[in-house]
C-alpha positions as CSV (number, residue, x, y, z in Angstrom):
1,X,76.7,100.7,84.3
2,X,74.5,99.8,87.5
3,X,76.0,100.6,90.8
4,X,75.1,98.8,93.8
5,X,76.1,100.4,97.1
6,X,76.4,98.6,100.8
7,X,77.1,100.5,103.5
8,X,78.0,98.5,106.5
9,X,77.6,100.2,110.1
10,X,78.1,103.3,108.5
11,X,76.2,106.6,108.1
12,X,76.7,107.9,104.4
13,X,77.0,111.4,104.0
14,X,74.4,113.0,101.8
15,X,75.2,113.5,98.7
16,X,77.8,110.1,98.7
17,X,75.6,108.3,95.8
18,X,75.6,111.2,93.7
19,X,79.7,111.1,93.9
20,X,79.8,107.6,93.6
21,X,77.6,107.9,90.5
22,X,79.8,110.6,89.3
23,X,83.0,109.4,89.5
24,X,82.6,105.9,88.3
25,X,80.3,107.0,85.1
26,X,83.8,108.7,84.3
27,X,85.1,105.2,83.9
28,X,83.4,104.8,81.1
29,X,85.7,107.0,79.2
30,X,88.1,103.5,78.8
31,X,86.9,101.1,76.6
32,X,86.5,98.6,79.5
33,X,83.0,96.6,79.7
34,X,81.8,97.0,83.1
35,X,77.9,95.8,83.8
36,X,77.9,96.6,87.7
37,X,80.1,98.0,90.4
38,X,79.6,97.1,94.0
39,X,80.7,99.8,96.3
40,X,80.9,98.8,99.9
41,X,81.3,100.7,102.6
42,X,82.6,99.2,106.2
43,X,82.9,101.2,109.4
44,X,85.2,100.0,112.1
45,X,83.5,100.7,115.2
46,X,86.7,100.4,117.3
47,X,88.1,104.2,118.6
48,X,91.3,103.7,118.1
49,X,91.3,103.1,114.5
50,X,89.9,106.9,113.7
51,X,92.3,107.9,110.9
52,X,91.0,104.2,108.9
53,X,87.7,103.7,110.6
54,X,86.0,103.8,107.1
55,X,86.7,101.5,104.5
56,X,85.8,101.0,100.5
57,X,85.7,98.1,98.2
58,X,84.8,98.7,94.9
59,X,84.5,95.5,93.0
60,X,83.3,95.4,89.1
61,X,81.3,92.2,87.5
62,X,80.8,92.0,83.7
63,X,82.3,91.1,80.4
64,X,85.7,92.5,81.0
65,X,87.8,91.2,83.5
66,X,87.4,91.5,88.0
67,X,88.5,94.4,89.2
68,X,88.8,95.0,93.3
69,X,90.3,98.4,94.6
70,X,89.8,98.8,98.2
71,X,90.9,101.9,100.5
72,X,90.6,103.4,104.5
73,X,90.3,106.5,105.3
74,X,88.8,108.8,108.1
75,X,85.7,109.3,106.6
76,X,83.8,107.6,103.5
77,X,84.2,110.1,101.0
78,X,88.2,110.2,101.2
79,X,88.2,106.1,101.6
80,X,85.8,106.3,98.4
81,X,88.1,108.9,96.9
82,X,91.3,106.7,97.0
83,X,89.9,103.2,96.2
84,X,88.8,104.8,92.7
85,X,92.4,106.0,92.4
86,X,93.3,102.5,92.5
87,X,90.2,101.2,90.5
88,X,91.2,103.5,87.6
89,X,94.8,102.4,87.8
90,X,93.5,99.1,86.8
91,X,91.3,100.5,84.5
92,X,93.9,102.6,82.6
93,X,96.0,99.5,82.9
94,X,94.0,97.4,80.9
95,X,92.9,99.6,78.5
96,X,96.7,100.5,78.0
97,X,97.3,96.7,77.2
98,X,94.3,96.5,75.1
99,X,95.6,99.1,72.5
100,X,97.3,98.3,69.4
101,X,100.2,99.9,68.6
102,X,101.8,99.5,65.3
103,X,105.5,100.8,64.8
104,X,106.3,101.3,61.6
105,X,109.7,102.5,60.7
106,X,110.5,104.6,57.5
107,X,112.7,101.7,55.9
108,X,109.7,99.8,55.8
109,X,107.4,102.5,54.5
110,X,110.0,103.0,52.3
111,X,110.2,99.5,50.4
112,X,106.5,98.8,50.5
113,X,106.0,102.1,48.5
């Protein structure tokens, strides 16, 4: 998975890409295709928006199907944290849908036996 990361009037802390790497290469736990996930990264400039002056949008591109989570926070590394929340809700929503489940009952076990 290639991840592609934008920051927009923001300063990144340090060691952000090495999160951002870290927590979406866990997504590939799900049998989901993903090719690329763009993480973006807005800062709002105006004061009195401090507790949401940072916002995320992660958006996916590749076999599977588009997946957008975006979240504010007061500082990129929280608004990263809950925008993968809701990217792996998706995620785990999709793969959930994407299982086959077979029920089989014992009367049928039963007469095919």
């Amino acid at each position: 998975m290639k991840i592609v990361v934008h920051a927009r009037q923001a300063q990144l802390a340090e060691d952000f890409k090495m999160i951002v790497e870290e927590k979406l290469n866990s997504m590939n736990r799900f049998s989901i295709t993903i090719d690329r996930v763009e993480v973006e990264i807005i800062h709002e400039g105006n004061p009195r928006q401090g507790k949401f002056s940072h916002r995320v949008i992660l958006t996916s591109h590749g076999a599977g199907p588009l997946l957008r989570a975006q979240a504010a926070a007061f500082n990129d590394v929280a608004a990263f944290d809950l925008a993968v929340k809701n990217f792996e809700l998706q995620i785990r929503k999709i793969h959930e849908r994407a299982k086959e489940i077979t029920h089989d009952s014992v009367r049928r076990k039963a007469v095919s036996e």
